[in-house]
N, C-alpha and C positions, 0 to 999 in steps of 0.2 A: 504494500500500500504506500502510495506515495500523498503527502501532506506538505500544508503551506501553515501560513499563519490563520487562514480565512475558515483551514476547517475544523468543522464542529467537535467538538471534544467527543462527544457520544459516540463520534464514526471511529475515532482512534480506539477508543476503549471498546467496542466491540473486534477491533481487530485486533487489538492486544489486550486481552480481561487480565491477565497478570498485571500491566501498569498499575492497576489499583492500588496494589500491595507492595509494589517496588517503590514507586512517585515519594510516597510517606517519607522512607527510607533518607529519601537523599535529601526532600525537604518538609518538615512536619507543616509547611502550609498546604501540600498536598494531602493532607491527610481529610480534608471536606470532603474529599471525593467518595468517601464510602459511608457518608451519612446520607439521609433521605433530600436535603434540603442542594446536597453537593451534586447530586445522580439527577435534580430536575436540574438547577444549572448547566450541568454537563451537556444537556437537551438544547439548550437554547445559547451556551457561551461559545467559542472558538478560542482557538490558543493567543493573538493577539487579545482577548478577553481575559484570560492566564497571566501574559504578560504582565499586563496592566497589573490585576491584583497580587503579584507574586515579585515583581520588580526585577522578574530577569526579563532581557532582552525577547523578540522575539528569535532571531538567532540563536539568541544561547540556548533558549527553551527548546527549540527545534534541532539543534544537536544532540542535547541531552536526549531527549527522546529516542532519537535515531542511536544514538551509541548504543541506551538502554539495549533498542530491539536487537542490533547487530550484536551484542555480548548476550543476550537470549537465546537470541537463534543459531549460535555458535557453540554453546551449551548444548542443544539439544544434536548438533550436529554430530 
């Protein structure tokens, strides 16, 4: 899956349900994500939405994610 800043969180996290549990990890502002009120935002925010609340870059954000998956998927490789 390939991703920009524009899309929806919700599409990420269905393509990766483990980020749920990793995201926390690296930053505990990620940790909304697995409460009721983080899973409706996640419906309607995108990652420049992330950004904003999270105060990392959208770049940065968008690496991290990408690293996350490629050291996931490398795992399982």
């Amino acid at each position: 899956m390939t991703f920009d800043e524009h899309t929806p969180l919700i599409e990420i996290w269905k393509a990766y349900p483990w980020l749920s549990e990793r995201m926390p990890q690296i930053d505990k502002r990620f940790a909304v994500m697995n409460t009721p009120v983080g899973k409706a935002l996640m419906k309607k925010n995108s990652l420049s939405d992330v950004s904003k609340l999270t105060g990392f870059s959208c770049e940065k954000l968008l690496n991290k994610l990408q690293n996350e998956i490629d050291a996931h998927e490398n795992r399982d490789s």
